[in-house]
mmCIF entry with sequence, helices, sheets and N, C-alpha, C, O atoms, coordinates in Angstrom:
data_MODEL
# 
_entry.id   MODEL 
# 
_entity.id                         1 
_entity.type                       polymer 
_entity.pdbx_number_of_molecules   1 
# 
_entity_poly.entity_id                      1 
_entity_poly.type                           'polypeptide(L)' 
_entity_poly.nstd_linkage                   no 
_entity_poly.nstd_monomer                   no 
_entity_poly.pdbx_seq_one_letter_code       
;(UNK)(UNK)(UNK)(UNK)(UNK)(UNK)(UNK)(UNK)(UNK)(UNK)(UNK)(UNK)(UNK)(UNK)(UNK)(UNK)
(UNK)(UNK)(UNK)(UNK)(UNK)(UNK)(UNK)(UNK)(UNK)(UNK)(UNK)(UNK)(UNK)(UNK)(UNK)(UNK)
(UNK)(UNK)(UNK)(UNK)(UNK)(UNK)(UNK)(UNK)(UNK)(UNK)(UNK)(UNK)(UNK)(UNK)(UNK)(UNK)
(UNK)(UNK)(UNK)(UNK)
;
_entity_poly.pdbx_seq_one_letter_code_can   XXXXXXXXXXXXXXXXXXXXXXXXXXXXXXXXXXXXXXXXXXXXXXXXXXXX 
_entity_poly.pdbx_strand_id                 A 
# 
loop_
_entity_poly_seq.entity_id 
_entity_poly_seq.num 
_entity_poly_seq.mon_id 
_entity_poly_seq.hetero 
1 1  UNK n 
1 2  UNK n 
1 3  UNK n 
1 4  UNK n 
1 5  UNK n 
1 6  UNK n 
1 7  UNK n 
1 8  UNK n 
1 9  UNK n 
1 10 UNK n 
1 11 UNK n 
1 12 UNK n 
1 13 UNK n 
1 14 UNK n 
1 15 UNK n 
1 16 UNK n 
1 17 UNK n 
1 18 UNK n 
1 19 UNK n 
1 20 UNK n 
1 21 UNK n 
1 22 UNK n 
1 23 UNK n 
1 24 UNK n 
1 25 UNK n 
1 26 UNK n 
1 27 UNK n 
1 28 UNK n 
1 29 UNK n 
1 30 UNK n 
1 31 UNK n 
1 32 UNK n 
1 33 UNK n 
1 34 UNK n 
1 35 UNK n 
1 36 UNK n 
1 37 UNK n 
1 38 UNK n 
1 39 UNK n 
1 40 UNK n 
1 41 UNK n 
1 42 UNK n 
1 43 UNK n 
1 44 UNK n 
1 45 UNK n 
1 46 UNK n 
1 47 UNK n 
1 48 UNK n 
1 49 UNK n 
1 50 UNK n 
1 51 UNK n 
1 52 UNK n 
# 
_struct_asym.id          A 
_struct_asym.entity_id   1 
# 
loop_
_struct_conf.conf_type_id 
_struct_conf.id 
_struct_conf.pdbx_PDB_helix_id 
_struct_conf.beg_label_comp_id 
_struct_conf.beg_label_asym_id 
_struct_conf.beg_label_seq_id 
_struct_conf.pdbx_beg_PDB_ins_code 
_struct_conf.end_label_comp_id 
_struct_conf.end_label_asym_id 
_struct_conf.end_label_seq_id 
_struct_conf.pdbx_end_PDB_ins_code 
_struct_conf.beg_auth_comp_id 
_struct_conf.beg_auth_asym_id 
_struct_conf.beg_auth_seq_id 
_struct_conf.end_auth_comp_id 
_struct_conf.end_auth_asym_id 
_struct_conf.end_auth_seq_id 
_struct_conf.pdbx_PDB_helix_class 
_struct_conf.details 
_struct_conf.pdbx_PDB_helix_length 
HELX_P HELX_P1 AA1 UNK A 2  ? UNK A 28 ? UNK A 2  UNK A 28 1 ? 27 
HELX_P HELX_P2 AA2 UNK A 34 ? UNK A 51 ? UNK A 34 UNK A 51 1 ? 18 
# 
_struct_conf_type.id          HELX_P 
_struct_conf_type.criteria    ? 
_struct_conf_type.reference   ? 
# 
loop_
_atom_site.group_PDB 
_atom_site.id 
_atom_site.type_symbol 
_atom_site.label_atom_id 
_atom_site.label_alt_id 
_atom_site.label_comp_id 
_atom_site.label_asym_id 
_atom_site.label_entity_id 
_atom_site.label_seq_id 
_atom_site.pdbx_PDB_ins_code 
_atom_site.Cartn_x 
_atom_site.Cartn_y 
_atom_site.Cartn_z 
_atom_site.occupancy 
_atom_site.B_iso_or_equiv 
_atom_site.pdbx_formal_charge 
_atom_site.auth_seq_id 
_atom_site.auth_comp_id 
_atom_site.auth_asym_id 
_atom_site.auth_atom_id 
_atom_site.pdbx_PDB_model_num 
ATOM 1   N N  . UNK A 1 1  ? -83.948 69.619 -41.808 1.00 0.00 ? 1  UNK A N  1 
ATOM 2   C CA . UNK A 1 1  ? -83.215 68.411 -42.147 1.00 0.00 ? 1  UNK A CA 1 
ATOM 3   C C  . UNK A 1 1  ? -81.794 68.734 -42.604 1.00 0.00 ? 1  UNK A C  1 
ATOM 4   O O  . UNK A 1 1  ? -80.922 67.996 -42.145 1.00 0.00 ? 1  UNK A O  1 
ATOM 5   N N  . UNK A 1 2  ? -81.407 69.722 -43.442 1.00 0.00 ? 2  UNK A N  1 
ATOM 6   C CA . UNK A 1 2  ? -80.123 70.180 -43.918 1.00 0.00 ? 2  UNK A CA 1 
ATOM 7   C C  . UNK A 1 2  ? -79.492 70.540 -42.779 1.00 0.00 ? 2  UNK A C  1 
ATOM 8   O O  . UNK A 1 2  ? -78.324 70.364 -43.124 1.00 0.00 ? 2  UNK A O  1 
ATOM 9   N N  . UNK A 1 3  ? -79.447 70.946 -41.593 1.00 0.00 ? 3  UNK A N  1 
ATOM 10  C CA . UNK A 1 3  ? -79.008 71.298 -40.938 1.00 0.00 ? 3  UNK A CA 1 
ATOM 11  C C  . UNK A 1 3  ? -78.649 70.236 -39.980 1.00 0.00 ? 3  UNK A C  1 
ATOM 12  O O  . UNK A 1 3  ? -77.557 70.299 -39.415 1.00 0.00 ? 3  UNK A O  1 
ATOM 13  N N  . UNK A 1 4  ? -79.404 69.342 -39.763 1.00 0.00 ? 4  UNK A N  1 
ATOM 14  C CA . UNK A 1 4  ? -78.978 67.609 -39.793 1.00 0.00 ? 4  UNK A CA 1 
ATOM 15  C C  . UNK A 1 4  ? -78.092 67.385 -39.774 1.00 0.00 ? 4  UNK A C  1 
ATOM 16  O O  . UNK A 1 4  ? -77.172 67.359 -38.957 1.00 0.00 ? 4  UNK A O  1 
ATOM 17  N N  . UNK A 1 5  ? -78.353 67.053 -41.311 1.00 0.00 ? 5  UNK A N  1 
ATOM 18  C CA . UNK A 1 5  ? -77.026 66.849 -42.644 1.00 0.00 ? 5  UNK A CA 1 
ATOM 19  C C  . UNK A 1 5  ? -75.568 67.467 -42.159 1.00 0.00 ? 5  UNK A C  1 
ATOM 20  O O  . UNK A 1 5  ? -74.582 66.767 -41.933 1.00 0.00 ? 5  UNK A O  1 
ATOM 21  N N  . UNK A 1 6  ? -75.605 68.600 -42.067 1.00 0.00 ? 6  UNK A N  1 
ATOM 22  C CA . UNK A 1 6  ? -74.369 69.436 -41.664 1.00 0.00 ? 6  UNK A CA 1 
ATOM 23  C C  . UNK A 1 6  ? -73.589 69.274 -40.492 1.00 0.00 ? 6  UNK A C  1 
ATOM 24  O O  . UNK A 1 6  ? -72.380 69.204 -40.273 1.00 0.00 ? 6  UNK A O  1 
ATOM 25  N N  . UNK A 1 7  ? -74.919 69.220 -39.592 1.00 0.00 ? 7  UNK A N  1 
ATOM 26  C CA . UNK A 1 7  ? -74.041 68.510 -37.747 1.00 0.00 ? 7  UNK A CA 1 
ATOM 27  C C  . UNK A 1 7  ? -73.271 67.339 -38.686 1.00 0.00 ? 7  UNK A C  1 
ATOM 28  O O  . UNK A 1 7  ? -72.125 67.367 -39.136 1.00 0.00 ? 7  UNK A O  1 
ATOM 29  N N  . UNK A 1 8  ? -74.167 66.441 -38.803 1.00 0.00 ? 8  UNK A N  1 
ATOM 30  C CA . UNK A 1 8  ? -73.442 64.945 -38.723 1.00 0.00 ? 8  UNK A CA 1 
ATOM 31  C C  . UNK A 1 8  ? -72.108 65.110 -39.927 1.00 0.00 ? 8  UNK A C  1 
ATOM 32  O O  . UNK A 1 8  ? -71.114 64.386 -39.875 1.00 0.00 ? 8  UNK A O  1 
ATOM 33  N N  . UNK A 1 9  ? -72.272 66.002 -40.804 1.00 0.00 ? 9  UNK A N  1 
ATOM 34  C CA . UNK A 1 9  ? -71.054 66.348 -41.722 1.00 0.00 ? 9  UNK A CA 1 
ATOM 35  C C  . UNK A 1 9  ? -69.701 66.601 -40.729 1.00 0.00 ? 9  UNK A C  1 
ATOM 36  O O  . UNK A 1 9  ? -68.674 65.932 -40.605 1.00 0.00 ? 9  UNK A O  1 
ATOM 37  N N  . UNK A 1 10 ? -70.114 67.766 -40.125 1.00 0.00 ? 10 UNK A N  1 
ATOM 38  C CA . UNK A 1 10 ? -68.958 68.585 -39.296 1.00 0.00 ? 10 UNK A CA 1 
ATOM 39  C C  . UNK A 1 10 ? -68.505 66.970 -38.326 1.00 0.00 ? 10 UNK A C  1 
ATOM 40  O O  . UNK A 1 10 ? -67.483 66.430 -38.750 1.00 0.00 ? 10 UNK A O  1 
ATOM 41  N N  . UNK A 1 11 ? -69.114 66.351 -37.282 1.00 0.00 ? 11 UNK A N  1 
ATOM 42  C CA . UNK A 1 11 ? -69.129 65.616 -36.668 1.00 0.00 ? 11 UNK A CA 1 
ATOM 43  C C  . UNK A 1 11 ? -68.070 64.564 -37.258 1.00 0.00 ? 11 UNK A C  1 
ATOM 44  O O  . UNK A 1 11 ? -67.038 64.237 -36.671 1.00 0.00 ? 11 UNK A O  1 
ATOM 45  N N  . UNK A 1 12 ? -68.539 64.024 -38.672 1.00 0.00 ? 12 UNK A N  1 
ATOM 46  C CA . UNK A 1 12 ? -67.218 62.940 -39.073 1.00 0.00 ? 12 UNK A CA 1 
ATOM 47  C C  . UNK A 1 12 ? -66.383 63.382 -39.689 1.00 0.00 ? 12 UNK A C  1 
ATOM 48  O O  . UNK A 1 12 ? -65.527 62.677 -40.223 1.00 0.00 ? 12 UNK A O  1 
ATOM 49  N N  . UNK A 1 13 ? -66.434 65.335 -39.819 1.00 0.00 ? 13 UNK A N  1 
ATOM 50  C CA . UNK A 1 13 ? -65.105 65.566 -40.451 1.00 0.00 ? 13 UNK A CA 1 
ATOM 51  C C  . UNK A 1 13 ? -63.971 65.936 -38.989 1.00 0.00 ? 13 UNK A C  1 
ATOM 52  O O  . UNK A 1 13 ? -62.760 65.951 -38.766 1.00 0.00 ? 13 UNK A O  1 
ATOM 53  N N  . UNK A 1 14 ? -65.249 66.195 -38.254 1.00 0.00 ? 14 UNK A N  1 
ATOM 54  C CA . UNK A 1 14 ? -63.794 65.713 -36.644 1.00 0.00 ? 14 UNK A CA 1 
ATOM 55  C C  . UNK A 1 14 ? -63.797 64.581 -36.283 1.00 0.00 ? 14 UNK A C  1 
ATOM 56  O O  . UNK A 1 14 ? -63.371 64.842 -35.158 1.00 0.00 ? 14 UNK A O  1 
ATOM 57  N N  . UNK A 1 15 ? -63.933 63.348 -36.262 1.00 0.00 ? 15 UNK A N  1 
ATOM 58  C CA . UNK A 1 15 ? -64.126 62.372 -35.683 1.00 0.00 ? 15 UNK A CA 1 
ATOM 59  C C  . UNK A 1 15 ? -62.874 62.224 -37.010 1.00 0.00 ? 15 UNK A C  1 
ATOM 60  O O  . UNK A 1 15 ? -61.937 61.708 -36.401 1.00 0.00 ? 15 UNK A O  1 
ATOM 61  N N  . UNK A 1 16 ? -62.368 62.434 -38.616 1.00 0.00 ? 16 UNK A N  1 
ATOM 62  C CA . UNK A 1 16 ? -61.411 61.907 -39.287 1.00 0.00 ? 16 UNK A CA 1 
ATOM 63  C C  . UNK A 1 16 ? -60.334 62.519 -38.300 1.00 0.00 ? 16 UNK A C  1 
ATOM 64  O O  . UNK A 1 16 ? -59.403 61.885 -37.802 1.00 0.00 ? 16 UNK A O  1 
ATOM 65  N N  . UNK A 1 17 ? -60.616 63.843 -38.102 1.00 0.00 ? 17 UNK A N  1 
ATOM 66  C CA . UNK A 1 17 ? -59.566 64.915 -38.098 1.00 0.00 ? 17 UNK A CA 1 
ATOM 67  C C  . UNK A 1 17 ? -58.714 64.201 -36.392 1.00 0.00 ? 17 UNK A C  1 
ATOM 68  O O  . UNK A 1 17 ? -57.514 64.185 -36.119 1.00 0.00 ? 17 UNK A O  1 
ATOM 69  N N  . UNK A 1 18 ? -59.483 63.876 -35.845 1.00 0.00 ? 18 UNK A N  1 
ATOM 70  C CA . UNK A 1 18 ? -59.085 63.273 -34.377 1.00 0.00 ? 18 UNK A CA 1 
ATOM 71  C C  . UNK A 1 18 ? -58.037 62.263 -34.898 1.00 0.00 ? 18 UNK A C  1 
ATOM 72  O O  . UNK A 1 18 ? -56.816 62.417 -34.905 1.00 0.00 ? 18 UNK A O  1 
ATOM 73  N N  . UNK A 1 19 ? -58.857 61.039 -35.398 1.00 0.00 ? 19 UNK A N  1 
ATOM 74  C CA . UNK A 1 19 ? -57.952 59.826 -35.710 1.00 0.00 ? 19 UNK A CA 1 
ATOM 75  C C  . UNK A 1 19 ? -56.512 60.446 -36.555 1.00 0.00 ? 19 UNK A C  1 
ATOM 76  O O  . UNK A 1 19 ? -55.425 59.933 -36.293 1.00 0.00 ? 19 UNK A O  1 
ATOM 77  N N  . UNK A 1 20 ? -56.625 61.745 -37.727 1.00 0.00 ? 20 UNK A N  1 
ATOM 78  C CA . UNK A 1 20 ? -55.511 61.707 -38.217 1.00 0.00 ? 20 UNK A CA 1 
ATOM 79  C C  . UNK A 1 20 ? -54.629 62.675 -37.181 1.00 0.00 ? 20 UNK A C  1 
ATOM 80  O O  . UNK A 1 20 ? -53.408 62.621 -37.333 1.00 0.00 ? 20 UNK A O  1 
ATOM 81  N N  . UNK A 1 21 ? -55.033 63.361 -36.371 1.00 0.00 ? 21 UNK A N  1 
ATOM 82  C CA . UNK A 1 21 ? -54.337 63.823 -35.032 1.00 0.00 ? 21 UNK A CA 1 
ATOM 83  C C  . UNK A 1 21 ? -53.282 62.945 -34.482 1.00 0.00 ? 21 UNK A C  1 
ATOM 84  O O  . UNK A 1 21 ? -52.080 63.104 -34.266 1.00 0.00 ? 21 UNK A O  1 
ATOM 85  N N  . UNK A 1 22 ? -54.199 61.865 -34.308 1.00 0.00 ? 22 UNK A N  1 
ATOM 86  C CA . UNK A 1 22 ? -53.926 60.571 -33.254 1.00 0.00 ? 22 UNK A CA 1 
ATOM 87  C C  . UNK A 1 22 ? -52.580 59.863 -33.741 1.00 0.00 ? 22 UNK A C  1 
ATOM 88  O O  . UNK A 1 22 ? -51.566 59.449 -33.178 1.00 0.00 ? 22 UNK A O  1 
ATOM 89  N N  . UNK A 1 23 ? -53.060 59.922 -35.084 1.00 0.00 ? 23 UNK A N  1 
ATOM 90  C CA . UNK A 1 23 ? -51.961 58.861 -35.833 1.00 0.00 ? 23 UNK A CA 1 
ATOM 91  C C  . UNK A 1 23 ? -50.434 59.472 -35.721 1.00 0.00 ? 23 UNK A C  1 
ATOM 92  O O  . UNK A 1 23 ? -49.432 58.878 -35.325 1.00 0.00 ? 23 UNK A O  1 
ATOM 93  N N  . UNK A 1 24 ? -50.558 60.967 -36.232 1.00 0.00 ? 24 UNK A N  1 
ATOM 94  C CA . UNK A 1 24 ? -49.610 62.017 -36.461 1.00 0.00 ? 24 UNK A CA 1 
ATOM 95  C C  . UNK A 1 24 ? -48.420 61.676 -35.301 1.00 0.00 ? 24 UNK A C  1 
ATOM 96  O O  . UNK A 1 24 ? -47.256 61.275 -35.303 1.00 0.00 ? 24 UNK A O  1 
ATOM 97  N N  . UNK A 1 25 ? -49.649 62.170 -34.110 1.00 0.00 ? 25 UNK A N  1 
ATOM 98  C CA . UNK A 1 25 ? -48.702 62.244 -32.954 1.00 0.00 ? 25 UNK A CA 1 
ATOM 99  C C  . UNK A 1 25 ? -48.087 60.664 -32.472 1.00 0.00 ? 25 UNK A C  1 
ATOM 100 O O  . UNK A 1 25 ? -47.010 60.522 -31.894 1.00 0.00 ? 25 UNK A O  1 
ATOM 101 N N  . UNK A 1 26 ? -48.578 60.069 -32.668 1.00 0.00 ? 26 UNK A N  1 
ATOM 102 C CA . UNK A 1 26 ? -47.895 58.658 -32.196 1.00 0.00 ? 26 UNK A CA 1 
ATOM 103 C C  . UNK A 1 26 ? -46.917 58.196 -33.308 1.00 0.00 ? 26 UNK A C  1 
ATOM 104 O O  . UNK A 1 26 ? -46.264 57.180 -33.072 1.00 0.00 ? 26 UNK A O  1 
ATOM 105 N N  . UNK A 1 27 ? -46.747 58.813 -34.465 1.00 0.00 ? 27 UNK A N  1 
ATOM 106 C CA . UNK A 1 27 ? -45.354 58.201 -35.095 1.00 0.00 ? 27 UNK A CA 1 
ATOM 107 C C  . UNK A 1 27 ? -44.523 59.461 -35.214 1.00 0.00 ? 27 UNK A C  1 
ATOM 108 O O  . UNK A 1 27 ? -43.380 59.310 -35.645 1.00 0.00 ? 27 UNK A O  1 
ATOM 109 N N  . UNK A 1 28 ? -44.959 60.781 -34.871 1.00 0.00 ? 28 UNK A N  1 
ATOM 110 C CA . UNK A 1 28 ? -43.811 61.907 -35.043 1.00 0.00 ? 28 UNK A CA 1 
ATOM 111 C C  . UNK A 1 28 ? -43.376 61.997 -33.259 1.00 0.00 ? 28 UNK A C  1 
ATOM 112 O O  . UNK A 1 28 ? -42.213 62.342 -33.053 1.00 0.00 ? 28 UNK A O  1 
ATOM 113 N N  . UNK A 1 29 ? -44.397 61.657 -31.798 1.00 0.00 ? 29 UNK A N  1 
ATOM 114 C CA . UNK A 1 29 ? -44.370 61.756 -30.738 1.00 0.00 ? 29 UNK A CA 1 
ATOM 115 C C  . UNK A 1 29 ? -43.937 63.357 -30.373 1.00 0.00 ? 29 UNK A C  1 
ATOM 116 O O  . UNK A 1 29 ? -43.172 63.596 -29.439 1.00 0.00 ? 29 UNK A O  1 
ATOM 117 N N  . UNK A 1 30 ? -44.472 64.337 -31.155 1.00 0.00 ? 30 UNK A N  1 
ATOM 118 C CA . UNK A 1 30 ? -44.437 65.528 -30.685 1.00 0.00 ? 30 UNK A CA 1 
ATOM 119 C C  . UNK A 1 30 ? -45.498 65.879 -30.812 1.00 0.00 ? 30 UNK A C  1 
ATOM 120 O O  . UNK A 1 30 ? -46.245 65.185 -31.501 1.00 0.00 ? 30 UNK A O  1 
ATOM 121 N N  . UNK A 1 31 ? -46.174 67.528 -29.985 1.00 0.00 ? 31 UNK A N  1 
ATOM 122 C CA . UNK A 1 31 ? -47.399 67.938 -30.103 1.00 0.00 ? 31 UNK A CA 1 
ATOM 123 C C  . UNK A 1 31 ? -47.042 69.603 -30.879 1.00 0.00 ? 31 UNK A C  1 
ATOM 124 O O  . UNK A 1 31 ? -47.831 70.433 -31.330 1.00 0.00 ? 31 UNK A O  1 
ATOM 125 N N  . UNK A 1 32 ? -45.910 69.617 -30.811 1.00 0.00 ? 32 UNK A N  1 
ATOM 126 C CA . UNK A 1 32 ? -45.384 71.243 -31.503 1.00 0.00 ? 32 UNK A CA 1 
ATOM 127 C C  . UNK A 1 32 ? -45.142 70.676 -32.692 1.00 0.00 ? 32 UNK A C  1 
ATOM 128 O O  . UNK A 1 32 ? -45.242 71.456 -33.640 1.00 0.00 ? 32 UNK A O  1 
ATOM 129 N N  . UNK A 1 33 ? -44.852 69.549 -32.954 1.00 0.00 ? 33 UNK A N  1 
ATOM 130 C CA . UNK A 1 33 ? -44.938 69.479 -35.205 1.00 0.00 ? 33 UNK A CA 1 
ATOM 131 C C  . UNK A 1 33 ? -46.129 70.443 -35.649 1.00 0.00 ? 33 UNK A C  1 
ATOM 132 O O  . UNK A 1 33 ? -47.280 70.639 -35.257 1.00 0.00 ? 33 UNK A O  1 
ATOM 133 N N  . UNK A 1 34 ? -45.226 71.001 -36.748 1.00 0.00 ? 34 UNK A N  1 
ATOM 134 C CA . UNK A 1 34 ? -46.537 71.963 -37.640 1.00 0.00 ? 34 UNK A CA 1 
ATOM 135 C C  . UNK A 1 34 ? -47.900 71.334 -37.882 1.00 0.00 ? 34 UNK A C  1 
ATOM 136 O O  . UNK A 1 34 ? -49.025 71.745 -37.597 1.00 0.00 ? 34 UNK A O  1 
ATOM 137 N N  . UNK A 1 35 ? -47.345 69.831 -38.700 1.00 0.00 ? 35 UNK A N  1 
ATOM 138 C CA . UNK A 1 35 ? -48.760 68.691 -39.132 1.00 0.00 ? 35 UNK A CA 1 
ATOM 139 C C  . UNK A 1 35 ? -49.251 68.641 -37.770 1.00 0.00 ? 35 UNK A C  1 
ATOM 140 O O  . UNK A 1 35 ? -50.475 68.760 -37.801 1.00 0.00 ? 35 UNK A O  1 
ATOM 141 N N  . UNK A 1 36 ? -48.837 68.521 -36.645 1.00 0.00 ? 36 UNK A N  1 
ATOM 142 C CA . UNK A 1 36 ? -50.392 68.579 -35.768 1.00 0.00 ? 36 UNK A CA 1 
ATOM 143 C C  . UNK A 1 36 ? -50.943 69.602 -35.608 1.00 0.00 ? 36 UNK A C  1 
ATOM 144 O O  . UNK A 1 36 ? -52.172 69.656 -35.562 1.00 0.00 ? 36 UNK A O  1 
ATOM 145 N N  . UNK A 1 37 ? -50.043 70.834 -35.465 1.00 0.00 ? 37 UNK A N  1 
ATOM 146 C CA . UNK A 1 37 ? -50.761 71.925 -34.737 1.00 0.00 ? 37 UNK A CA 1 
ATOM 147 C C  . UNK A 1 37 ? -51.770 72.236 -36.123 1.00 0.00 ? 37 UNK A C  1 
ATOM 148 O O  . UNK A 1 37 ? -52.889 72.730 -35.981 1.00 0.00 ? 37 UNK A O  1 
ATOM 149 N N  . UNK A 1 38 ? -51.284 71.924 -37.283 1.00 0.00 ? 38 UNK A N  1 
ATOM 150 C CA . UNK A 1 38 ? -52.323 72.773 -38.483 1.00 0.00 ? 38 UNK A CA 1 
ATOM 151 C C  . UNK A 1 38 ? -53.936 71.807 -38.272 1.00 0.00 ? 38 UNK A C  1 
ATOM 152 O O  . UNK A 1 38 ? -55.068 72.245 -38.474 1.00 0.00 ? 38 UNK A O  1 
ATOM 153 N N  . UNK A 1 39 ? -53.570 70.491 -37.840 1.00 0.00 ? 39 UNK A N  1 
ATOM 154 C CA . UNK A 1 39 ? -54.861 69.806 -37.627 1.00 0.00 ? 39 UNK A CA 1 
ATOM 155 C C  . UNK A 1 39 ? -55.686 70.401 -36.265 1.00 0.00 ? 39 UNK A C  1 
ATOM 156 O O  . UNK A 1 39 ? -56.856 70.691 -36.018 1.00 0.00 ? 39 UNK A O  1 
ATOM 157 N N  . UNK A 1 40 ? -54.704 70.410 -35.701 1.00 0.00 ? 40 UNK A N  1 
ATOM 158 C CA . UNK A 1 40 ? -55.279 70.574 -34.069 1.00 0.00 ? 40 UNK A CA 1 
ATOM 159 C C  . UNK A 1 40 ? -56.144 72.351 -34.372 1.00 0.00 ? 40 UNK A C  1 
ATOM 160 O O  . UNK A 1 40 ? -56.960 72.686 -33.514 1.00 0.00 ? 40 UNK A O  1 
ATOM 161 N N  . UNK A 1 41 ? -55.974 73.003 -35.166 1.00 0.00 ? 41 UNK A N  1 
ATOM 162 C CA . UNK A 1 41 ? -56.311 74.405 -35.502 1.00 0.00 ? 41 UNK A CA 1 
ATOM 163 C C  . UNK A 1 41 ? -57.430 73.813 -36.335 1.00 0.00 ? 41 UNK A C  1 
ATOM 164 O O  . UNK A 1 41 ? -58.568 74.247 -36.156 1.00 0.00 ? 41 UNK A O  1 
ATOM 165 N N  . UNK A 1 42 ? -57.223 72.922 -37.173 1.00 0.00 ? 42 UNK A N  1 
ATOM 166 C CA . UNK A 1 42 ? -58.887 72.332 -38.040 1.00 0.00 ? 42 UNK A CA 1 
ATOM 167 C C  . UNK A 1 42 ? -59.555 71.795 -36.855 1.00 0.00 ? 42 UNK A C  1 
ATOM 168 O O  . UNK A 1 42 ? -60.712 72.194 -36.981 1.00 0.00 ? 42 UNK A O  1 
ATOM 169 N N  . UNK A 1 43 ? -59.485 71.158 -35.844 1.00 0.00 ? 43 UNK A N  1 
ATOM 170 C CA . UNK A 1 43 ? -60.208 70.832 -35.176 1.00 0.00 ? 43 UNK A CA 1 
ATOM 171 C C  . UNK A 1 43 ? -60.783 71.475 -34.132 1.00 0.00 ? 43 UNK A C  1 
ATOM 172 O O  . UNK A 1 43 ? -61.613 70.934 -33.402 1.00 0.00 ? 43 UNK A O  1 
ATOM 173 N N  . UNK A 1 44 ? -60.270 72.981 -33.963 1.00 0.00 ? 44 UNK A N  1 
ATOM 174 C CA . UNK A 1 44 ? -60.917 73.739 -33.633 1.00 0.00 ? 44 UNK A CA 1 
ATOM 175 C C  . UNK A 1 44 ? -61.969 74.616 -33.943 1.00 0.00 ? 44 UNK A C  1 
ATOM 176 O O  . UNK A 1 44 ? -62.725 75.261 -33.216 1.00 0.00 ? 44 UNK A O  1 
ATOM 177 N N  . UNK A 1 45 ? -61.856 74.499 -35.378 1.00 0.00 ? 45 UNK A N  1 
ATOM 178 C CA . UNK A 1 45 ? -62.943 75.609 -35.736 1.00 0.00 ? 45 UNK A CA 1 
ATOM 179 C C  . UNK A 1 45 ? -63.901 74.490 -35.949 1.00 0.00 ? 45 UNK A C  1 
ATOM 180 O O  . UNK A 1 45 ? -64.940 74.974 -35.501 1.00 0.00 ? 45 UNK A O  1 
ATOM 181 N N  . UNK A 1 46 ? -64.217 73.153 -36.406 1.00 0.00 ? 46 UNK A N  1 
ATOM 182 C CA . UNK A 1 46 ? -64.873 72.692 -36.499 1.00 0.00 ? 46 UNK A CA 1 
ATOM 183 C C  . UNK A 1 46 ? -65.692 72.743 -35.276 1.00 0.00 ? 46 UNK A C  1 
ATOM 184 O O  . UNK A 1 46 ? -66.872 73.084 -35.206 1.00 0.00 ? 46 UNK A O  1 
ATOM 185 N N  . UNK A 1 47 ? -64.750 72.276 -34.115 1.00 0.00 ? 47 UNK A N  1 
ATOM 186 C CA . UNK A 1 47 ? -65.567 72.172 -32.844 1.00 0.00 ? 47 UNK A CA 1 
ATOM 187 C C  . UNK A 1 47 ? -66.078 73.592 -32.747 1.00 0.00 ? 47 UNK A C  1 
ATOM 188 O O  . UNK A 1 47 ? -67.141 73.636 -32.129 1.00 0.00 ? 47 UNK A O  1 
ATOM 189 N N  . UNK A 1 48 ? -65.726 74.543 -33.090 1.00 0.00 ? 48 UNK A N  1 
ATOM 190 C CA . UNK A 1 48 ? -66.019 75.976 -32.431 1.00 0.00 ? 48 UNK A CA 1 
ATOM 191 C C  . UNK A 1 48 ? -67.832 76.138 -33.217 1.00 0.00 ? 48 UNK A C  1 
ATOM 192 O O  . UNK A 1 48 ? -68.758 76.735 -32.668 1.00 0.00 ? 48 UNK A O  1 
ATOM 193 N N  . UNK A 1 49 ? -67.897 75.552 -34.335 1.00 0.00 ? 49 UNK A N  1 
ATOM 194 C CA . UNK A 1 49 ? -68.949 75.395 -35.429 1.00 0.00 ? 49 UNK A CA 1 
ATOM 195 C C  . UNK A 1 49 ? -69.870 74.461 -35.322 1.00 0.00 ? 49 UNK A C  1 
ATOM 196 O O  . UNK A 1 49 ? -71.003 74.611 -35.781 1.00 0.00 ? 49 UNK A O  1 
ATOM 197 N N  . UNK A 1 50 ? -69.338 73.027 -34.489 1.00 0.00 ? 50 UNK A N  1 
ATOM 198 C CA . UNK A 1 50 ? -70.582 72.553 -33.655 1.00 0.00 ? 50 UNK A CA 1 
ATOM 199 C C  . UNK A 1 50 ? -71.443 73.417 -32.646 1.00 0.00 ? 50 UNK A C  1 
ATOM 200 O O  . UNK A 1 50 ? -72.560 73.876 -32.884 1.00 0.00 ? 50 UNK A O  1 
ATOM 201 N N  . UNK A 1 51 ? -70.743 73.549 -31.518 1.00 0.00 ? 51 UNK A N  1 
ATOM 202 C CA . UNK A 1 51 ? -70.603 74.416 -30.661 1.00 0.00 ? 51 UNK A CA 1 
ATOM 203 C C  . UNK A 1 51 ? -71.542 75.569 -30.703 1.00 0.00 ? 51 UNK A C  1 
ATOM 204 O O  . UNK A 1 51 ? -72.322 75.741 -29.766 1.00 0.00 ? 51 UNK A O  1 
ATOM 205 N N  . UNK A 1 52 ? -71.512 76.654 -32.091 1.00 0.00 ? 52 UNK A N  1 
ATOM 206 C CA . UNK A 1 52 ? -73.006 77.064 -32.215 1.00 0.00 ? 52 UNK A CA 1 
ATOM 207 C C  . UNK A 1 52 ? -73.796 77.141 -32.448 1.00 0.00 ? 52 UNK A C  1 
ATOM 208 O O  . UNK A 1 52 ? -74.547 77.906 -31.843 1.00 0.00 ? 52 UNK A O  1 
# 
């Protein structure tokens, strides 16, 4: 069951991390700003941590 718990943890801490991606890039309209790339790097390890 804890391990459950943890998917669906990781899951809406990317599903925030997307939307605050989303937001970033549509009022700065770059993808090289630091604030995305440091998210876009959280949203990798998360995914990398679903993933195994």
């Amino acid at each position: 069951m804890r391990e459950v718990n943890n998917h669906c943890s990781i899951e809406n801490k990317i599903n925030v991390l997307r939307k605050k991606l989303t937001e970033i890039v549509e009022n700065k309209g770059e993808f090289t700003d630091q604030e995305v790339v440091l998210i876009s790097q959280q949203l990798d390890r998360y995914i990398g941590i679903l993933l195994d």
